[in-house]
SERO-4910 file (N, C-alpha, C, O; in steps of 0.05 Angstrom, whole numbers):
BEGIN
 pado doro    nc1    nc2    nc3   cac1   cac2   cac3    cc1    cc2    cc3    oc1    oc2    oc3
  Unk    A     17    -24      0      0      0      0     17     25      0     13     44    -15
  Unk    A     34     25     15     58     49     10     88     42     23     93     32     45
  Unk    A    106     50      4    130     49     -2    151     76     -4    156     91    -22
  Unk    A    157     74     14    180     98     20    212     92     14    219     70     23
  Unk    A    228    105      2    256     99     -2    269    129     -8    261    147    -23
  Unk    A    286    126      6    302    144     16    298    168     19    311    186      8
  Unk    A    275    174     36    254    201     43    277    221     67    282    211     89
  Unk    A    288    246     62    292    257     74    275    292     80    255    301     68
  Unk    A    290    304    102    268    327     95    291    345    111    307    331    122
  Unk    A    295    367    113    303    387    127    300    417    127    309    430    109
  Unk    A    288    426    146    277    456    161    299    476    170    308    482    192
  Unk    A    304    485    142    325    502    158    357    494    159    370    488    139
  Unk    A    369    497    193    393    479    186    391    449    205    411    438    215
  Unk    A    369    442    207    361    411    227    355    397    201    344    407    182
  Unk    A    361    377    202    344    351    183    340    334    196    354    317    209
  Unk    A    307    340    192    295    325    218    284    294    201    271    278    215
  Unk    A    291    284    169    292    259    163    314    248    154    323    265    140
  Unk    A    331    225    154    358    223    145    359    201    126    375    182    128
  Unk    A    344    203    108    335    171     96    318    150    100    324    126    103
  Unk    A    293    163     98    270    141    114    272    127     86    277    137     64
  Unk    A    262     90     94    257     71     77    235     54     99    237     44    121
  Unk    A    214     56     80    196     40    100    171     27     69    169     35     46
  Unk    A    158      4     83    141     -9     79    119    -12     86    124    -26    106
  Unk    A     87     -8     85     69    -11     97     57    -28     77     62    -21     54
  Unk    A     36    -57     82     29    -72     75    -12    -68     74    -24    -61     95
  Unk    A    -22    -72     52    -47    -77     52    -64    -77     81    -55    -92     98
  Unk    A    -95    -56     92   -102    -71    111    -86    -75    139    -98    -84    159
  Unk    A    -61    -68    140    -41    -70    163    -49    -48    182    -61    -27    175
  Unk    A    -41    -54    205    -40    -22    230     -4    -26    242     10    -44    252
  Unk    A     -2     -1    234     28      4    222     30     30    258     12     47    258
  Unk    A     41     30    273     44     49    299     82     59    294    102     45    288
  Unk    A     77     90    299    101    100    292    117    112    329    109    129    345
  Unk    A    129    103    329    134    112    361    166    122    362    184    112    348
  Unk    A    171    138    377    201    155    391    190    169    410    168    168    420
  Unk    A    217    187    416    219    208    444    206    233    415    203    226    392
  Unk    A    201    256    423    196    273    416    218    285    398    240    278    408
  Unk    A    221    296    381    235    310    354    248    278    340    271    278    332
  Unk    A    239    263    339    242    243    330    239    237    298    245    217    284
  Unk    A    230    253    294    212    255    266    188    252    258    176    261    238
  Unk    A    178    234    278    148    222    274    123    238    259    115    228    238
  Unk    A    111    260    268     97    277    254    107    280    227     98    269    207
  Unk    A    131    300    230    142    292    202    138    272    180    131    276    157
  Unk    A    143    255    190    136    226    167    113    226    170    103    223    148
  Unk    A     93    228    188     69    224    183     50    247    156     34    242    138
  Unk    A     63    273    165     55    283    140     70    276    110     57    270     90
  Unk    A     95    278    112     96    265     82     84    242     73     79    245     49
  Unk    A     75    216     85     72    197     80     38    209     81     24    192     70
  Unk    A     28    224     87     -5    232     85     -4    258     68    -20    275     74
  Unk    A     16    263     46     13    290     28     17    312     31     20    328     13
  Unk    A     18    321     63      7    350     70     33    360     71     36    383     78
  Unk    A     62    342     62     81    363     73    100    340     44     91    318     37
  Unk    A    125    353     32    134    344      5    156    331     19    157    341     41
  Unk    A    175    314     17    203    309     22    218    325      1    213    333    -21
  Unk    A    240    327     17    270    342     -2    285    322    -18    304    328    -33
  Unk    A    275    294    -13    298    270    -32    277    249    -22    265    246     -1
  Unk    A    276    239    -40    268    205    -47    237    205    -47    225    227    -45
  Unk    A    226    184    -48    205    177    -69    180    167    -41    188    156    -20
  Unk    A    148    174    -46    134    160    -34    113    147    -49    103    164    -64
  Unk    A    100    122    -52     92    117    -72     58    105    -49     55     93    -28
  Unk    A     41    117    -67     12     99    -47     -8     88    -62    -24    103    -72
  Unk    A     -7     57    -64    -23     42    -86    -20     54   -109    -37     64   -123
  Unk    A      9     51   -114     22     50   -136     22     82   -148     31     85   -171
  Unk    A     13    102   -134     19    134   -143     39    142   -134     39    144   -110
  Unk    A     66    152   -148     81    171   -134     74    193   -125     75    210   -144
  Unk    A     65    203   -104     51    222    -94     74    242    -89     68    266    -90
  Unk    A     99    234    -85    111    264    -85    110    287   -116    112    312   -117
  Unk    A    108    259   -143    114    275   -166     82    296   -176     82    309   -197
  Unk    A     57    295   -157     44    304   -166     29    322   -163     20    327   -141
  Unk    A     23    338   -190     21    380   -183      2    380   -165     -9    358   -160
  Unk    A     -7    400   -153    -22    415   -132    -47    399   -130    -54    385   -112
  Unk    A    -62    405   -155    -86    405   -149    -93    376   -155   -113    368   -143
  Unk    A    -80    359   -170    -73    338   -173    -76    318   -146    -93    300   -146
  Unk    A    -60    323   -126    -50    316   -105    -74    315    -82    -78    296    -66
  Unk    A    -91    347    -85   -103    355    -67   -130    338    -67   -143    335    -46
  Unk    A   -142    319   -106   -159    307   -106   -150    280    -98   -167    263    -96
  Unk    A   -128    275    -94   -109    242    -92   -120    252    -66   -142    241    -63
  Unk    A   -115    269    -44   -115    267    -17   -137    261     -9   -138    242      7
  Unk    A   -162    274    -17   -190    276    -13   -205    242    -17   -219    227     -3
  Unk    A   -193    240    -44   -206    206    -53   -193    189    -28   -211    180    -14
  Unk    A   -167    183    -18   -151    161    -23   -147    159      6   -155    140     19
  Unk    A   -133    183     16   -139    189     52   -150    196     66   -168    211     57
  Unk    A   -150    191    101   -163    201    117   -146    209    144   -126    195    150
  Unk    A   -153    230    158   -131    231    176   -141    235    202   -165    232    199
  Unk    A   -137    239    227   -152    242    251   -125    244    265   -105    229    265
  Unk    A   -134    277    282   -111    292    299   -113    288    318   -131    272    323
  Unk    A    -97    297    342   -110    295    368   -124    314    378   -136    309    398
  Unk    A   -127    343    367   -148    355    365   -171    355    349   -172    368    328
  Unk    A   -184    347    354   -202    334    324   -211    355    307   -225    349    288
  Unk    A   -205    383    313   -206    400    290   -238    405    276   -238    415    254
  Unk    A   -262    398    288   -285    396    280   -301    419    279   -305    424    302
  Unk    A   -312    435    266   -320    462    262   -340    466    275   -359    450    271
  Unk    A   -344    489    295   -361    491    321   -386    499    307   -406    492    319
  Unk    A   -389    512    283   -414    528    282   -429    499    253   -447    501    236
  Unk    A   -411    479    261   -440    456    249   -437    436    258   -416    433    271
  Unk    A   -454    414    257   -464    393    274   -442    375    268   -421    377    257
  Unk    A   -458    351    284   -433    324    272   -441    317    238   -427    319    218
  Unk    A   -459    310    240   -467    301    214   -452    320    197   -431    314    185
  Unk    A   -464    347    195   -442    366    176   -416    364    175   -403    368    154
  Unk    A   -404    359    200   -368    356    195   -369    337    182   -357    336    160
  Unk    A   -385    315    191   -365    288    171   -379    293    151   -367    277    136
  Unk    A   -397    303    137   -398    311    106   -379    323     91   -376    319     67
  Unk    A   -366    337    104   -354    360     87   -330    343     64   -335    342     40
  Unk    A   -305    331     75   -298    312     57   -303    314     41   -291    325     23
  Unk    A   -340    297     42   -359    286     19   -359    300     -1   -348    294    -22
  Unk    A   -371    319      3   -376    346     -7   -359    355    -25   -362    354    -50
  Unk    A   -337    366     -8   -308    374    -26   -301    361    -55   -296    373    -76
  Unk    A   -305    324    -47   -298    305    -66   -313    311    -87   -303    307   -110
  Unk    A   -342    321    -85   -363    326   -106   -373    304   -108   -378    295   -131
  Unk    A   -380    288    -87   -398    266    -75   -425    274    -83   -431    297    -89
  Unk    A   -445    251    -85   -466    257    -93   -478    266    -60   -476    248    -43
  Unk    A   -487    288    -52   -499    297    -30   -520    276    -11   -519    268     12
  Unk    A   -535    272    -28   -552    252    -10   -532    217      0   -534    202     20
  Unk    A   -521    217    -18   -507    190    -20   -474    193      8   -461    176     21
  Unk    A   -473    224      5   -450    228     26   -469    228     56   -462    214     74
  Unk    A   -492    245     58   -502    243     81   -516    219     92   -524    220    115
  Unk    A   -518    198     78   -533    175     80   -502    154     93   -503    139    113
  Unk    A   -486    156     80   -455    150     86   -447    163    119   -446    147    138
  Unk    A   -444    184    122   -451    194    144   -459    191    170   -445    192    190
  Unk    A   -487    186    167   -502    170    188   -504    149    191   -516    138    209
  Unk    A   -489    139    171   -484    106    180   -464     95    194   -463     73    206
  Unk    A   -441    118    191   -419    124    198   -421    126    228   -422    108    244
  Unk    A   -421    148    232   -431    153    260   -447    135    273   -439    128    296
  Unk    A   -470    125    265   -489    100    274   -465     80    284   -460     71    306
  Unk    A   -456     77    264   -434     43    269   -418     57    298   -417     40    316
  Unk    A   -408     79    305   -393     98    318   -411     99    344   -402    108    365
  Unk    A   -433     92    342   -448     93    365   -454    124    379   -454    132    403
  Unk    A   -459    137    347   -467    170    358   -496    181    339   -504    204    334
  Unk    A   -506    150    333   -539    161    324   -553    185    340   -565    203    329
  Unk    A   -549    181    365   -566    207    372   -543    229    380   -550    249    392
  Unk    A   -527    227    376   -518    258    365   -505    275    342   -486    290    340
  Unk    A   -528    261    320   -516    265    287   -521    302    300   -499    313    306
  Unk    A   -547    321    304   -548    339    306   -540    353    321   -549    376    322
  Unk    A   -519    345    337   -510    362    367   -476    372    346   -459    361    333
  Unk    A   -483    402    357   -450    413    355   -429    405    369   -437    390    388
  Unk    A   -406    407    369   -374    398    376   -385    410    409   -383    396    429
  Unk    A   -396    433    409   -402    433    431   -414    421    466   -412    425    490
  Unk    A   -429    403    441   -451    394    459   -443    360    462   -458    343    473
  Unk    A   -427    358    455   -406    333    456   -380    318    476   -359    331    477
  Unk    A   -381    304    486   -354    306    503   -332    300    489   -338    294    466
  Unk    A   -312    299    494   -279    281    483   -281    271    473   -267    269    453
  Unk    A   -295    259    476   -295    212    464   -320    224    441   -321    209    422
  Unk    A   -336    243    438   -355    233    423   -351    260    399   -367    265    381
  Unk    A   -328    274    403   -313    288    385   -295    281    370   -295    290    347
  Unk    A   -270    257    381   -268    247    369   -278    221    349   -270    211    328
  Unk    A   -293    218    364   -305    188    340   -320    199    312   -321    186    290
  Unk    A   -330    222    317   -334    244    298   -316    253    282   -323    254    258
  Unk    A   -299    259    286   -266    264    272   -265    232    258   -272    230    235
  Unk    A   -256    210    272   -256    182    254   -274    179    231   -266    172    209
  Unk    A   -307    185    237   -323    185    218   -316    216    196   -322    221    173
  Unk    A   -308    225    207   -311    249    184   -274    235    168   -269    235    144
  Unk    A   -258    227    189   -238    209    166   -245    188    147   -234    186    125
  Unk    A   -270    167    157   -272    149    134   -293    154    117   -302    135    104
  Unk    A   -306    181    114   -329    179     94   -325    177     72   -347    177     59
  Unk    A   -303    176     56   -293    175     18   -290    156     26   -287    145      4
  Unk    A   -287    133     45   -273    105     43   -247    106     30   -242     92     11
  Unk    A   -225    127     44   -192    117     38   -187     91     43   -195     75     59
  Unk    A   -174     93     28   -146     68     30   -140     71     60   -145     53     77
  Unk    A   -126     96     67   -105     95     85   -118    121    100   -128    142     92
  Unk    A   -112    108    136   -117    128    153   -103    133    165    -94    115    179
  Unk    A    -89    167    169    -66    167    179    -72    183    208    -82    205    208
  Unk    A    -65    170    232    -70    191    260    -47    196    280    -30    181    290
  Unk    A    -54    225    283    -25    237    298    -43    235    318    -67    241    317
  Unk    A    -26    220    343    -34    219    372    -60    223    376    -67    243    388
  Unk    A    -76    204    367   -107    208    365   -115    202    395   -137    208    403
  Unk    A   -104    195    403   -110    187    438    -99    207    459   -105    205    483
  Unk    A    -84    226    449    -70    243    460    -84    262    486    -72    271    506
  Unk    A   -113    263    477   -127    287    490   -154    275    498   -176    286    496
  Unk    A   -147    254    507   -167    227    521   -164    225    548   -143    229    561
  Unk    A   -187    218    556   -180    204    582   -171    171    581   -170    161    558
  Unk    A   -164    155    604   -154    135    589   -179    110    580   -176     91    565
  Unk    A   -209    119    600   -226     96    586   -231    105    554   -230     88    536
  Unk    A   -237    137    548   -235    136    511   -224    129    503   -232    115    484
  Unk    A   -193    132    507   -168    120    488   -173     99    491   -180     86    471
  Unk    A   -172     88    511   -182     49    504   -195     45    479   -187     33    458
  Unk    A   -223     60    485   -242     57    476   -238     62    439   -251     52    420
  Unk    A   -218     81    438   -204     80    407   -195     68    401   -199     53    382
  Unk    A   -179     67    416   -151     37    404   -169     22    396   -173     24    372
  Unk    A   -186      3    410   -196    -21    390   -219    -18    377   -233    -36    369
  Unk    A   -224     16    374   -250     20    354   -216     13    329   -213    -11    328
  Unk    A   -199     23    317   -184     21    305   -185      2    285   -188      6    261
  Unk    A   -181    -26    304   -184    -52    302   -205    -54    285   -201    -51    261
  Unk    A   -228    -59    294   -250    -66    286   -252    -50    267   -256    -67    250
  Unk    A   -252    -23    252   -255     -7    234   -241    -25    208   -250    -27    185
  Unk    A   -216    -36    219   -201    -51    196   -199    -75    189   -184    -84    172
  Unk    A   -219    -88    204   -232   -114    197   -262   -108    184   -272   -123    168
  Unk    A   -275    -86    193   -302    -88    188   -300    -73    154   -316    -75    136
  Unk    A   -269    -53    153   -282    -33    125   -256    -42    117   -256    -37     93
  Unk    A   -233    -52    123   -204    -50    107   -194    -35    105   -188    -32     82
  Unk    A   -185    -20    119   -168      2    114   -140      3    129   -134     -9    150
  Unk    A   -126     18    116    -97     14    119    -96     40    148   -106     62    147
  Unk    A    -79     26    172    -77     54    196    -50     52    190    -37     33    181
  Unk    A    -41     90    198    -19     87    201     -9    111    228      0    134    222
  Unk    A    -10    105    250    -15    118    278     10    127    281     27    108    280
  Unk    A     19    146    284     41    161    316     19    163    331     -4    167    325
  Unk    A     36    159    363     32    150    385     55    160    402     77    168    393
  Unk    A     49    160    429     70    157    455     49    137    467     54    134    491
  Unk    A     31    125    461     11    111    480     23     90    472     17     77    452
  Unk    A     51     84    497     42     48    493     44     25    480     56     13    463
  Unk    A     15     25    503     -7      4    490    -22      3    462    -25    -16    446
  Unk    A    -29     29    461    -35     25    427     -9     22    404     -9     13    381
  Unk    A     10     32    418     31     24    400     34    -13    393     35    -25    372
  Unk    A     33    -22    419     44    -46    423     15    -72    409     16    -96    405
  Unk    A     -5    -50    407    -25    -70    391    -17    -72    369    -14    -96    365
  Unk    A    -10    -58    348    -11    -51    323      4    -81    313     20    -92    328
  Unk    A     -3    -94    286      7   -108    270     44    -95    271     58   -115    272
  Unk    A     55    -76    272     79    -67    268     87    -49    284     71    -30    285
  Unk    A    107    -46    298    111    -14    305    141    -16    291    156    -35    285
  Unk    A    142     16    291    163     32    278    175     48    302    164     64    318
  Unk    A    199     38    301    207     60    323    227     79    305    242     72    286
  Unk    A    222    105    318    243    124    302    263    138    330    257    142    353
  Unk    A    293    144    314    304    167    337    329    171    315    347    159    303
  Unk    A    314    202    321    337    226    303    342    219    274    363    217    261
  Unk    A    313    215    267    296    221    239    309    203    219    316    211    196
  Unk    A    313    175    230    318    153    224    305    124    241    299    120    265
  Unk    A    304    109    219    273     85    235    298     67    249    316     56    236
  Unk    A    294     67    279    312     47    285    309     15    283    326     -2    277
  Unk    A    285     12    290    274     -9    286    249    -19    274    235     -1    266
  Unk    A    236    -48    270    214    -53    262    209    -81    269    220   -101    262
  Unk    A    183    -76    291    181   -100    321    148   -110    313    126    -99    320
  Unk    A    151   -129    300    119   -143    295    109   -152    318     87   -163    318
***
């Protein structure tokens, strides 16, 4: 599903990648773990589009995604990925249902067919009754699962999450970690998590450990 070879990046006078080469497999939950300035974010965005490497190649179901123009890129992101922060970033002045539309929307989804997608989404998410409630009117756990559903409504390939557990208490983060799971048995989709949690590290099909923007290891 994606293939990295010899990905570096550098900000200035730090180079915070030194030759990443990595592998992620079909369907896999792939956990990226270090100490902090490690690189991790970093790779997480190149390997999710939002940020370019300075050398070497990333390739996702067979697209080289570094070689491709703007707008090009920006419909590859919309179709193909999904991402979930640890702020879940959800827009206060509309509901849940509306966040996880928007995606839809953007993609030029058929409207009824994205909102019907949607609520089923969230349903499976166990937030039927609060398709209509704002970010507001929501707690932690039910903001983010909102953020997850507003990641899988195009049905990507690949879901990429920075410390999605980060700003949990620890029964939600539980309660993510193996929504995760089940998301990738029930729809297929490819995770590909940074973490300091752990335990969710230590579930994953793979972890990656990084330090000083090189992968030290890779612990199935």
């Amino acid at each position: 599903m994606i293939e990295v070879k010899g990905v570096t990046k550098t900000y200035g006078p730090l180079q915070v990648l030194k030759g990443i080469d990595l592998t992620i497999q079909k369907n896999e939950i792939v956990s990226i773990v270090g100490a902090s300035g490690a690189g991790k974010s970093t790779l997480l965005h190149i390997l999710g589009t939002l940020d370019k490497p300075d050398a070497g190649s990333v390739v996702i179901n067979g697209h080289n995604v570094a070689s491709l123009r703007k707008n090009t890129l920006a419909e590859f992101r919309n179709r193909f990925l999904g991402f979930i922060f640890q702020f879940h970033n959800l827009l206060p002045e509309f509901t849940a249902l509306e966040n996880v539309c928007i995606p839809g929307y953007l993609g030029k989804n058929d409207p009824k067919k994205t909102e019907a997608r949607a609520v089923e989404l969230l349903s499976m998410l166990g937030l039927k009754d609060r398709l209509h409630h704002p970010p507001s009117k929501m707690s932690g756990g039910e903001q983010q699962r909102t953020a997850v559903a507003r990641a899988l409504i195009n049905n990507p390939l690949v879901v990429f999450a920075d410390e999605p557990s980060g700003n949990l208490d620890s029964r939600n983060a539980q309660e993510l970690h193996h929504l995760f799971f089940q998301l990738r048995d029930q729809l297929g989709q490819t995770f590909v998590i940074v973490t300091h949690n752990e335990e969710l590290a230590n579930m994953a099909d793979r972890k990656v450990e990084m330090k000083d923007g090189k992968v030290l290891s890779l612990v199935r």
